[in-house]
VOPAGU-2260 file (C-alpha; in pm, 1 decimal, decimal comma):
REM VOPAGU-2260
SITE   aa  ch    i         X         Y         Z
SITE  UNK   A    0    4812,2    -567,2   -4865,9
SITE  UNK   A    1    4869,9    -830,4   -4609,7
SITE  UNK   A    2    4843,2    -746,5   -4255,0
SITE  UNK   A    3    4869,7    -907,7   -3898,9
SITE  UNK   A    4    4635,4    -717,1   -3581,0
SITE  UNK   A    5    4806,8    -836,5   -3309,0
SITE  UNK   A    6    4957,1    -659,1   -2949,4
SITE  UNK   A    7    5170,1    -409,3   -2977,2
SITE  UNK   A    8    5466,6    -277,7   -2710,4
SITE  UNK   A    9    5378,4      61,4   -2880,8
SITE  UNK   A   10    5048,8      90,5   -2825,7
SITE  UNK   A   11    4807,8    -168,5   -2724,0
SITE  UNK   A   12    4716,4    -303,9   -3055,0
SITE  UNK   A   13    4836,6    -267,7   -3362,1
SITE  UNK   A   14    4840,4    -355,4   -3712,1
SITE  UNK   A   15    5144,3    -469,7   -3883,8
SITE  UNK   A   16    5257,2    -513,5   -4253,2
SITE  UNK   A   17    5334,3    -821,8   -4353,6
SITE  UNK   A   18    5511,8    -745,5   -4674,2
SITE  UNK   A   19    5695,1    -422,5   -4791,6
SITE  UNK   A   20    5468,9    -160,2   -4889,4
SITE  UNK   A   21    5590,8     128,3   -5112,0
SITE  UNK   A   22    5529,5     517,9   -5014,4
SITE  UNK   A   23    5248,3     536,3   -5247,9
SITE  UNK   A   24    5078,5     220,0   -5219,3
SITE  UNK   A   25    4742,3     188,4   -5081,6
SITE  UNK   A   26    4725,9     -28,6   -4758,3
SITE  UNK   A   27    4342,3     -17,7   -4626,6
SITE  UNK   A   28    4066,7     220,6   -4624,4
SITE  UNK   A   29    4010,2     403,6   -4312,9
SITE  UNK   A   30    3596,6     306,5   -4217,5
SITE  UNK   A   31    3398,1     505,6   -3954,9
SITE  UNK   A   32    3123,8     747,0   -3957,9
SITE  UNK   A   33    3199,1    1099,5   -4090,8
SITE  UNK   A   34    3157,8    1349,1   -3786,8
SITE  UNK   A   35    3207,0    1715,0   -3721,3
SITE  UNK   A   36    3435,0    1835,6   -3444,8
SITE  UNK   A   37    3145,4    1937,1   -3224,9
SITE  UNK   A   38    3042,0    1565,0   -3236,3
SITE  UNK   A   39    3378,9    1454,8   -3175,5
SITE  UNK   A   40    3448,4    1630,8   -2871,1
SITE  UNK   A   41    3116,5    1514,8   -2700,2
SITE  UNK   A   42    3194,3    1140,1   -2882,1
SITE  UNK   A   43    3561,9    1175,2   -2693,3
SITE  UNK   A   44    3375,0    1275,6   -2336,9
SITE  UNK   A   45    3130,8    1028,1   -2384,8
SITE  UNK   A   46    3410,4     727,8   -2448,1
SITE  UNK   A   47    3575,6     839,6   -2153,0
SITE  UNK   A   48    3254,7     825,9   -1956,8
SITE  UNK   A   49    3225,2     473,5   -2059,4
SITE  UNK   A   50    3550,6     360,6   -1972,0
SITE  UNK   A   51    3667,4     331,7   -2354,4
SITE  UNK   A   52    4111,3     366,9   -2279,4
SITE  UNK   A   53    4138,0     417,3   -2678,0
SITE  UNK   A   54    3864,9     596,1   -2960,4
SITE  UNK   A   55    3967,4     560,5   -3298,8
SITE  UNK   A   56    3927,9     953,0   -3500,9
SITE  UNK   A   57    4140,0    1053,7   -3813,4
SITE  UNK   A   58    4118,0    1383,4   -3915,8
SITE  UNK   A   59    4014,4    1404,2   -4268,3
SITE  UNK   A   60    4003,8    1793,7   -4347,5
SITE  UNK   A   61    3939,3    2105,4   -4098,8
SITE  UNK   A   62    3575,3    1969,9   -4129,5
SITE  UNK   A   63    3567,0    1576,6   -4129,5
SITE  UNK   A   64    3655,0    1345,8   -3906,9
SITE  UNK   A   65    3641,8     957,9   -3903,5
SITE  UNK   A   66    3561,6     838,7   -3575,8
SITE  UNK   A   67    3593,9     420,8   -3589,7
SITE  UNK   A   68    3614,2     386,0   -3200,5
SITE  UNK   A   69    3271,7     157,2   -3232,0
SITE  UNK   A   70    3238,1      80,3   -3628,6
SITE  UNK   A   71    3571,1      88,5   -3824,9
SITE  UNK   A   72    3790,2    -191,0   -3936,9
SITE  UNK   A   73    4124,8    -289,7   -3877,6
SITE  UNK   A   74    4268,6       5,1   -4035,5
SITE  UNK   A   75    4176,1     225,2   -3684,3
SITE  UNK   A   76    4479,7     -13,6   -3520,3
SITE  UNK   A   77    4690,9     145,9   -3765,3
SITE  UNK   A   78    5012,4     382,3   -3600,3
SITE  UNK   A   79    5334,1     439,0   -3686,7
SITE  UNK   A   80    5723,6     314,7   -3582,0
SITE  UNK   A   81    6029,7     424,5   -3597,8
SITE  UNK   A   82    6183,5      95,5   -3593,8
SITE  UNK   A   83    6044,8     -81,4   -3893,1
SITE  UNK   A   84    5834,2    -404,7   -3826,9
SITE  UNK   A   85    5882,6    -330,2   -3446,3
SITE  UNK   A   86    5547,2    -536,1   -3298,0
């Protein structure tokens, strides 16, 4: 799909659509290293540590999460809007 990163008044950054995309299309994979919750929370307290405002973790299942805070792609800059195309 096409897509524009660019700053956001929702959140920062964001990435926006570019064209309409249907409710089961897919739009980008979601890249990070697979981690377990245990991992996560230190990963979280260790961002903050660093001064890191924003990590990057989708939950995947009870047992997987993707954290791209240091090594995703542009899909971690993915959120959500009410207001469609709102930037």
């Amino acid at each position: 799909k096409k897509l524009k990163f660019c700053k956001s008044h929702i959140h920062d950054w964001g990435l926006f659509a570019m064209e309409p995309i249907a409710a089961d299309e897919m739009v980008i994979e979601y890249v990070g290293q697979n981690i377990r919750q245990v991992i996560a929370d230190m990963r979280e307290k260790r961002y903050e540590d660093e001064g890191i405002g924003s990590s990057y973790m989708f939950r995947v299942d009870h047992d997987t999460i993707i954290d791209a805070t240091k090594c995703g792609n542009f899909a971690r800059f993915i959120n959500h809007s009410c207001n469609v195309s709102a930037q």
